[in-house]
Each structure stands twice: as C-alpha cells, then as structure tokens.
VEXSE-394923 format. One record per residue: residue number from 0; residue in three letters; chain; x, y, z of N, C-alpha, C in turn. Coordinates in steps of 0.1 Angstrom, whole numbers. Example, Ala and Ser with C-alpha at 12.3 -4.5 7.8 and 13.67 -1.06 7.14 Angstrom:
2
num|residu|chaine|n.x|n.y|n.z|ca.x|ca.y|ca.z|c.x|c.y|c.z
0|ALA|A|132|-57|78|123|-45|78|132|-33|78
1|SER|A|128|-22|71|137|-11|71|129|0|79
This chain:
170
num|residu|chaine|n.x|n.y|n.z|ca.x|ca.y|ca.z|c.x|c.y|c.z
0|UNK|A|252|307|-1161|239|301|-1161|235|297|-1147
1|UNK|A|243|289|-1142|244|286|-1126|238|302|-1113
2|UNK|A|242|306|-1117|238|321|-1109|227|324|-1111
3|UNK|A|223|324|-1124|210|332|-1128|202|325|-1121
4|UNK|A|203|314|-1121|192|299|-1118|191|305|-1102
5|UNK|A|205|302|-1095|202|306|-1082|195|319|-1079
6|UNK|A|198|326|-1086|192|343|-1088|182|339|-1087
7|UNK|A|169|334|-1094|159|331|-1098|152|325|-1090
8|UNK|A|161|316|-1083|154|306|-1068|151|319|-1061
9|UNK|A|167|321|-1059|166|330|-1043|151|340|-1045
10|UNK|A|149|348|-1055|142|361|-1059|132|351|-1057
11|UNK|A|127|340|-1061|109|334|-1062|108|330|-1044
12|UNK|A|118|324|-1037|115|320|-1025|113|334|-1016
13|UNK|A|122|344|-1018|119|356|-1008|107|361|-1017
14|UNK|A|103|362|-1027|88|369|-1030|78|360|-1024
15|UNK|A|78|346|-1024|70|337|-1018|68|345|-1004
16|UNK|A|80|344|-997|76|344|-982|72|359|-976
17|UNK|A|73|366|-983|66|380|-986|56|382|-985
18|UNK|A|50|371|-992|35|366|-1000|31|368|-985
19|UNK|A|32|354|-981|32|347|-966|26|356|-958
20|UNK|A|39|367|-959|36|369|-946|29|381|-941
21|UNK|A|22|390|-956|10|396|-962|-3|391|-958
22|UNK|A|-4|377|-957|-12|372|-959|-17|370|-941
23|UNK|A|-12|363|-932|-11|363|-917|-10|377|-910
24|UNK|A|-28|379|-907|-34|392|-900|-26|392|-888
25|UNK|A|-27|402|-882|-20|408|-870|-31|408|-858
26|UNK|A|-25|400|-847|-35|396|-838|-30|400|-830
27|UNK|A|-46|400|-815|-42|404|-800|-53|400|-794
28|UNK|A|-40|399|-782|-49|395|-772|-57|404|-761
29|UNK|A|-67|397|-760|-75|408|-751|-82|398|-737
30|UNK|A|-70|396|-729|-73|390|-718|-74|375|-720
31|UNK|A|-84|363|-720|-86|351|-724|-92|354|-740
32|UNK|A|-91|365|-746|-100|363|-759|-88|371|-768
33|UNK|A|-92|369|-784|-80|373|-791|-92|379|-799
34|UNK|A|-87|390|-812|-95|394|-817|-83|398|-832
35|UNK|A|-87|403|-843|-77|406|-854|-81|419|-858
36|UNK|A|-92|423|-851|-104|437|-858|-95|449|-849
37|UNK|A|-83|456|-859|-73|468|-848|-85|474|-843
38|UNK|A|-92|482|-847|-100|495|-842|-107|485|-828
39|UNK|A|-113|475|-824|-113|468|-813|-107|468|-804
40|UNK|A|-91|460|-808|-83|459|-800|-78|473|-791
41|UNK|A|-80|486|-794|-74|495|-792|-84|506|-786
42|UNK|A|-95|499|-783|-107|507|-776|-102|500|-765
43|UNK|A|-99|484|-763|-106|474|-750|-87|474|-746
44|UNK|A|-81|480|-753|-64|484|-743|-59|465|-747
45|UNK|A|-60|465|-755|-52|450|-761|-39|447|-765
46|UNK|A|-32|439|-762|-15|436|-765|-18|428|-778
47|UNK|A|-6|433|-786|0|428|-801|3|415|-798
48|UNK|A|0|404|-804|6|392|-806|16|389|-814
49|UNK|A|30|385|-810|39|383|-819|41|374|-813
50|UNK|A|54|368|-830|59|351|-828|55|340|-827
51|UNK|A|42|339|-835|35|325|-834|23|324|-839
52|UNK|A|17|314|-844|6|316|-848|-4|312|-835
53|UNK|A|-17|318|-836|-26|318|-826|-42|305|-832
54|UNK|A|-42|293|-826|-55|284|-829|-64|287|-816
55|UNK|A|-76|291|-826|-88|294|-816|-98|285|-814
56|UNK|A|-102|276|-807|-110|266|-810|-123|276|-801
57|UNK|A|-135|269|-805|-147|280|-800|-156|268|-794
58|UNK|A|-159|269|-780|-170|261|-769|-179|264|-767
59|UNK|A|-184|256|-760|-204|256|-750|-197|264|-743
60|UNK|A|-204|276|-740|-202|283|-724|-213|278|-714
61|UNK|A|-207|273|-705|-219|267|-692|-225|275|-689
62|UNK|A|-238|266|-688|-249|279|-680|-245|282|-668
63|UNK|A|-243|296|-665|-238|296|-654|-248|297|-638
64|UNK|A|-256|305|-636|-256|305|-620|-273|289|-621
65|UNK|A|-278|289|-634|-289|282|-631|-283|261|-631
66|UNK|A|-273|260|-640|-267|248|-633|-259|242|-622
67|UNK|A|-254|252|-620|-243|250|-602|-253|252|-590
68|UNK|A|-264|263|-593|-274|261|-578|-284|249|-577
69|UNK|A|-288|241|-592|-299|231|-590|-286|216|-585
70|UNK|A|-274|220|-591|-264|204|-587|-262|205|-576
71|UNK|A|-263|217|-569|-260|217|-551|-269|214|-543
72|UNK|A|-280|219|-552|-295|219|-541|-302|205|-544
73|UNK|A|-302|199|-551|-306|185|-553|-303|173|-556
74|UNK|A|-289|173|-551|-276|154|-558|-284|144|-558
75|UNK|A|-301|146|-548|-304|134|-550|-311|127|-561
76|UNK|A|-312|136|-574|-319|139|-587|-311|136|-593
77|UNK|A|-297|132|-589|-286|128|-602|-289|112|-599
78|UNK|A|-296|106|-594|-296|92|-593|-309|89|-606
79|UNK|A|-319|99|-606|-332|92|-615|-329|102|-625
80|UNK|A|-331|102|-639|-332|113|-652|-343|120|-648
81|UNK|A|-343|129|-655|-353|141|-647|-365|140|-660
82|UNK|A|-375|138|-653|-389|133|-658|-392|123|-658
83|UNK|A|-383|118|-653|-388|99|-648|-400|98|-636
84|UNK|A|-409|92|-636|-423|89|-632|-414|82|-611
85|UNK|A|-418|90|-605|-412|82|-593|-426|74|-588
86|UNK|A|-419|60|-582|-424|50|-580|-427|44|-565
87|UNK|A|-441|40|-561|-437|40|-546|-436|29|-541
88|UNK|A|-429|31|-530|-420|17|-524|-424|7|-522
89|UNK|A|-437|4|-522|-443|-13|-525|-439|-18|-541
90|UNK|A|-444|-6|-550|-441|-11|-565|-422|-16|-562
91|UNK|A|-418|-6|-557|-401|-11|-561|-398|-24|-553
92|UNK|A|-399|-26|-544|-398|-37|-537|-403|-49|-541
93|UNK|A|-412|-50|-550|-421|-58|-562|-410|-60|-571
94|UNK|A|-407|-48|-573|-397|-48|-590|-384|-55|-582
95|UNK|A|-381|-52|-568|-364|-54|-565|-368|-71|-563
96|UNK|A|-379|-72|-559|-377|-95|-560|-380|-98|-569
97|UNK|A|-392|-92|-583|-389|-100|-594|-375|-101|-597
98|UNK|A|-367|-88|-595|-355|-89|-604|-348|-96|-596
99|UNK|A|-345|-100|-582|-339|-111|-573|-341|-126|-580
100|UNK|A|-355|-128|-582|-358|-141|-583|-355|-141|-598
101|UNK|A|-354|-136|-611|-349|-134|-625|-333|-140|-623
102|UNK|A|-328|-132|-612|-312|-136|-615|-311|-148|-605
103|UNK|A|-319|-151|-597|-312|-165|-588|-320|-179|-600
104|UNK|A|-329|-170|-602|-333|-181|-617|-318|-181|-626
105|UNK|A|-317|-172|-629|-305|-171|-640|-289|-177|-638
106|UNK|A|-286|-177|-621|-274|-180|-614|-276|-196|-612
107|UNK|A|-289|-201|-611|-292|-213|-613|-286|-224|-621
108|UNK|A|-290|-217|-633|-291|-220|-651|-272|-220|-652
109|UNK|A|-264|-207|-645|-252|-208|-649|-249|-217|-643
110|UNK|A|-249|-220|-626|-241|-231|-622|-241|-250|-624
111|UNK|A|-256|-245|-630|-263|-260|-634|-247|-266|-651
112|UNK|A|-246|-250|-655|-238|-258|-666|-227|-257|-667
113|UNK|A|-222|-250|-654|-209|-252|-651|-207|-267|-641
114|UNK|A|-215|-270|-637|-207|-281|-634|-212|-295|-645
115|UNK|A|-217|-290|-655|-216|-298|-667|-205|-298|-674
116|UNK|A|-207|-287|-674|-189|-279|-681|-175|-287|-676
117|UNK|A|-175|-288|-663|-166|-295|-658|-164|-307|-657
118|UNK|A|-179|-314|-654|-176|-328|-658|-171|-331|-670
119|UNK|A|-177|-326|-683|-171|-329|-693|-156|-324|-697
120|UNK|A|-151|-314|-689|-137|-306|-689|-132|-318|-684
121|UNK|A|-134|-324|-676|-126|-336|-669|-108|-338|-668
122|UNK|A|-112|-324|-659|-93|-321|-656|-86|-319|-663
123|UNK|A|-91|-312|-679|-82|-307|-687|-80|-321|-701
124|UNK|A|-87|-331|-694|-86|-344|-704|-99|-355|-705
125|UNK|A|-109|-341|-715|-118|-351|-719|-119|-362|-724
126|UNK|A|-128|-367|-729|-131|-380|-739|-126|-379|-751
127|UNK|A|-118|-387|-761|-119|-382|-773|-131|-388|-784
128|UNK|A|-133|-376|-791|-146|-377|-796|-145|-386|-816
129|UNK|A|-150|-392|-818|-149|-399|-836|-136|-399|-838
130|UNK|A|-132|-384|-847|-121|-385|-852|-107|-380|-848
131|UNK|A|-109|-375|-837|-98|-371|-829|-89|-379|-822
132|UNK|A|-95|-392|-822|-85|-404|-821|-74|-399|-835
133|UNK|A|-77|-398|-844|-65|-396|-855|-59|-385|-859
134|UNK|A|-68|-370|-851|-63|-357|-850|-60|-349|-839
135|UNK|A|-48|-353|-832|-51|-348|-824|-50|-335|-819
136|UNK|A|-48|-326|-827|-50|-310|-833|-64|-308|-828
137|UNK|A|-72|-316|-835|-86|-311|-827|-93|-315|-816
138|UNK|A|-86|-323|-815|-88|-328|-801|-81|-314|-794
139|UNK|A|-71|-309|-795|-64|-302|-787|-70|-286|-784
140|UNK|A|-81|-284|-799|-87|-274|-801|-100|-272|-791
141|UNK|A|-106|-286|-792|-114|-285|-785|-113|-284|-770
142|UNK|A|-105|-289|-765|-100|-293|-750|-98|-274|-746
143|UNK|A|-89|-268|-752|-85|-252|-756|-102|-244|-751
144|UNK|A|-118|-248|-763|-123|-242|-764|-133|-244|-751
145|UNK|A|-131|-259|-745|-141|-261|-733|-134|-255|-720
146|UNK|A|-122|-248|-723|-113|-244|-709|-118|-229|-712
147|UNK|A|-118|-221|-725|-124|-205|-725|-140|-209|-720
148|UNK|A|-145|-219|-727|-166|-217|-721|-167|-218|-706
149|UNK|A|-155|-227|-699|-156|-226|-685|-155|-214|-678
150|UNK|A|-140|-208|-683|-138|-193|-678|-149|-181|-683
151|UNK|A|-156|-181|-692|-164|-171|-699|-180|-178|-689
152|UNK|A|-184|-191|-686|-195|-192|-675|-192|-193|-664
153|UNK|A|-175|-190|-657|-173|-190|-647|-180|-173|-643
154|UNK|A|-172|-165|-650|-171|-151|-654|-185|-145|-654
155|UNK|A|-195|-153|-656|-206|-148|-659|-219|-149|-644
156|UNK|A|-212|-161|-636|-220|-164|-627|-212|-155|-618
157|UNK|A|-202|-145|-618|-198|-137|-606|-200|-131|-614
158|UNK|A|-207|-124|-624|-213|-108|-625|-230|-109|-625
159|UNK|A|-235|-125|-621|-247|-127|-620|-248|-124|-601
160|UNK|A|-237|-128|-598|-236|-130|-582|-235|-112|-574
161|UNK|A|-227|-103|-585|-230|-91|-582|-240|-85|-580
162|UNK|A|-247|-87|-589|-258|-77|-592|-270|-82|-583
163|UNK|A|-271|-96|-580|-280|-101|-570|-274|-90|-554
164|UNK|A|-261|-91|-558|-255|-88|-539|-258|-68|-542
165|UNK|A|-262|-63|-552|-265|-48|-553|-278|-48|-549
166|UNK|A|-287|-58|-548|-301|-55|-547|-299|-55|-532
167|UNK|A|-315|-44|-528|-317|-43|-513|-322|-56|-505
168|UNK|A|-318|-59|-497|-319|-74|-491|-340|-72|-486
169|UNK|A|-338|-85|-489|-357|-85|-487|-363|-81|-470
C-alpha cells in the first residue's frame, strides 16, 4: 500500500511539473528588449533565454531631443513654473518688504513669548500651581511641557530668522 501511495505522489508531482513547465513561453532577448513572438525573434537575429524567469516592467520613454535642448538653453526657467505671469522689479521689491516686515512682525511676536516662556520656565523650577503642591507628577508634567514650548518657539524663531536672512537685503 505504502508504494502505491508513493507511486501516486511521485506520478501527480512529475505530471504537475510537466504542467509547469508547458505552460512558461520561451523567451528572447533582442538587445535591451525581450519578446516571446518566435517568428520575431528570428527575423531581428535574437538569443534564446534560458534559466530563469524574465520580469518586464514597462516606462515613460523621455522625450527625447525636445527636453534636453529647452533644460540646456534656458536653467533660468527652472526657477519660475512655466506660465507664471513675470513681475517687474518695483512690484517684487514691494512684495520682498511686505514679506520682510510680515516676518520681523512675526519674529517679534516669537521673541516677545519666548522671553515669557522663560520667565515663567524659571530655570527649570516654576511656581507650583493649586494642586500640584500635592501632585507632584503634574507638576513634573508640566515643568516637562514648558521645556518642549520653549524648544519648539525657540525652533521657530530660527526658521523665522532664515527666511528673513533669504530675502534680498533692501
């Protein structure tokens, strides 16, 4: 009984892979491109692919000669999107000190409450507030949360202090 069974494995696994391998077309390659169509392959002088299966994934082909001569001939067009309205230099100079005087208004506003921030941080040992005399978990929480608001409006007035030092000086 033992035999037959194996009999029976062996004979269903080798008809399986039989199956298989009926089933996986015969490919070639034809330079960077692969194709499975014989009468093709054997016009364009194509090599047989063995040993492996072949994944073809399929791309954008770049435009070729009309995008490489307009990136060479014009870099200075990669600064504005193309159809953007250009603006003349009194208007920008307008726009570059509203936007100056926006953020020194803004750098104002941050340092005004950072040094609020700190007085009340008071070296890591504020006041204790109602009930934190009897918890002092939250006291500890809080002390914890006025030390991240300090670093997160520290953090904020040197990316306010950048963008002021990117603008063109008046």
């Amino acid at each position: 009984m033992k035999t037959l069974s194996v009999f029976l494995l062996t004979a269903f696994a080798a008809a399986g892979v039989h199956v298989q391998a009926q089933a996986q077309e015969r490919v070639w390659r034809c330079g960077n491109e692969y194709t499975n169509n014989a009468t093709q392959a054997q016009q364009r002088g194509c090599k047989l692919m063995e040993g492996g299966n072949v994944t073809v994934v399929q791309g954008n082909r770049p435009i070729a000669s009309a995008a490489s001569s307009s990136a060479v001939r014009a870099p200075a067009s990669a600064s504005s999107p193309a159809g953007s309205p250009r603006v003349d230099g009194a208007d920008q100079r307008a726009r570059d000190g509203e936007a100056r005087s926006v953020l020194e208004s803004e750098l104002r506003k941050a340092q005004d409450r950072q040094a609020q921030l700190v007085k009340e941080y008071n070296n890591g040992e504020p006041e204790k507030q109602g009930s934190e005399g009897r918890n002092y978990q939250k006291y500890l929480d809080r002390v914890a949360e006025m030390k991240a608001e300090l670093a997160r409006n520290e953090s904020d007035i040197a990316g306010i202090q950048r963008e002021i030092g990117r603008l063109p000086v008046k």
